[in-house]
N, C-alpha and C positions, 0 to 999 in steps of 0.2 A: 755587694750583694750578700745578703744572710739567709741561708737556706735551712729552714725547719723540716726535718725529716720523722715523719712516723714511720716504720717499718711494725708490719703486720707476718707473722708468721702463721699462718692456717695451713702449712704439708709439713708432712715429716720428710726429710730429707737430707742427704750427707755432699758437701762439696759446694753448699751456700757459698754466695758472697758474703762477705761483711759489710754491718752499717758503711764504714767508712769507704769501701768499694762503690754502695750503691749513689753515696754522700756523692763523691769524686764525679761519678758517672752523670749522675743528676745536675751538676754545677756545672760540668762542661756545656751539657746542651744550654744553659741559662745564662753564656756567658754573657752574651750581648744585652739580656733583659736588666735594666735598674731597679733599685727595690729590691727588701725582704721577699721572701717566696714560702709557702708552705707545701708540703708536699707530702700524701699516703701512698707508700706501696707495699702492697698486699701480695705476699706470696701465698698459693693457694694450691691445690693439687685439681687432676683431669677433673671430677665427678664437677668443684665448684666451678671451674674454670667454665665448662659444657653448658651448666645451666644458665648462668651469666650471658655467655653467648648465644643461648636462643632467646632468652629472655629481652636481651637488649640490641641484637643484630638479628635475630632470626635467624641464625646460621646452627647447626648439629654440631656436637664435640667440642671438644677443646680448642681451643686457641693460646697463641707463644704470649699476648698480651693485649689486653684492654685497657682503655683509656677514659676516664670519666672526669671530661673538664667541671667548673666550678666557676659560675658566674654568678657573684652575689648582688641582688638587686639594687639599685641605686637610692639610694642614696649611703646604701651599709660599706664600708670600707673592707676590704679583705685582701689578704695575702696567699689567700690558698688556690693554687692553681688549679690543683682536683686529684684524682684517684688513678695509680696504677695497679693493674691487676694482671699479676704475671704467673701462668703457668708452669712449676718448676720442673715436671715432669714434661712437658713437651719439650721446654728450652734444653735439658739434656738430651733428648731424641732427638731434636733437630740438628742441634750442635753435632751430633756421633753421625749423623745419616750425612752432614753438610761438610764432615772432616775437617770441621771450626773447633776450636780452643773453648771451652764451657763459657772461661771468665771473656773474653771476647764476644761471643753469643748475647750474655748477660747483658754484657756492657751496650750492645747494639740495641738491645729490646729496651732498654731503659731511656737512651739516648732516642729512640725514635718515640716512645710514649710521650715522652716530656716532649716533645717536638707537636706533637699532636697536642698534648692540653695546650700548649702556643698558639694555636691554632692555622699549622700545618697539616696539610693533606696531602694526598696520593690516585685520588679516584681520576684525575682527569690524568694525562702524559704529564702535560710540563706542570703540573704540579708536584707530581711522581719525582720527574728528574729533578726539580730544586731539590725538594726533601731528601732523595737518595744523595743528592751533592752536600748539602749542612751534613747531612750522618757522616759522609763520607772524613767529612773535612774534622769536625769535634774529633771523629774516632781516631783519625792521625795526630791529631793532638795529643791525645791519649796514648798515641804510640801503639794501636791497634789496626790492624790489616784492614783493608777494603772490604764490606760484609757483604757487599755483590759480587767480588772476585770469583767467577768459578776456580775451584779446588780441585788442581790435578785428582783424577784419581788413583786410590794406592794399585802398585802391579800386582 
């Protein structure tokens, strides 16, 4: 499997991943899929992030990550899965509030995006709990902690 990555920068912001982190993070969740893959993700800051999510969920504010699959009409051949749209300023709030490791954080919102363009979901229970088991299981691959773990908190 050969993974085309665009990386879109649209926030200013210090303690990004790198391409090659978000590459990593991207290709675990894709291990099981055959075939080339294309792949956008768009870091963007709260105001883009906000509009996005009323615009195409109907929901206020920000959000850690959107997902915009890519199905190209048949008979057109394509490799591109679709669009992640990640909020770099919530994924550090969440991570600081959640006493998660930034690059962990990261790695999860990317790992669940891409699990979505697959077309994985969460709205029903055991849809939920598959999804939350694949995240679970890539992210140990990865050598990253449980992202459902609650997190002692500090004394």
């Amino acid at each position: 499997m050969s993974l085309e990555l665009e990386l879109q920068l649209e926030v200013e912001a210090t303690g990004l991943p790198t391409r090659e982190q978000f590459r990593t993070w991207a290709e675990a969740a894709l291990v099981e899929r055959s075939g080339d893959a294309e792949l956008v993700i768009r870091l963007v800051d709260a105001a883009e992030s906000a509009s996005l999510n009323q615009r195409f969920r109907a929901k206020s504010g920000p959000t850690n990550v959107l997902s915009f699959p890519f199905r190209a009409p048949p008979p057109v051949p394509s490799d591109l899965l679709g669009d992640l749209v990640i909020c770099a300023p919530v994924v550090a709030r969440e991570a600081a509030e959640q006493g998660k490791p930034e690059a962990a954080h990261w790695a999860h919102l990317v790992v669940h995006g891409v699990l979505h363009l697959l077309g994985h979901d969460h709205l029903e229970p055991a849809e939920a709990e598959a999804m939350e088991g694949l995240e679970r299981d890539i992210l140990a691959g990865l050598g990253l902690p449980d992202p459902y773990a609650e997190v002692p908190a500090a004394p």
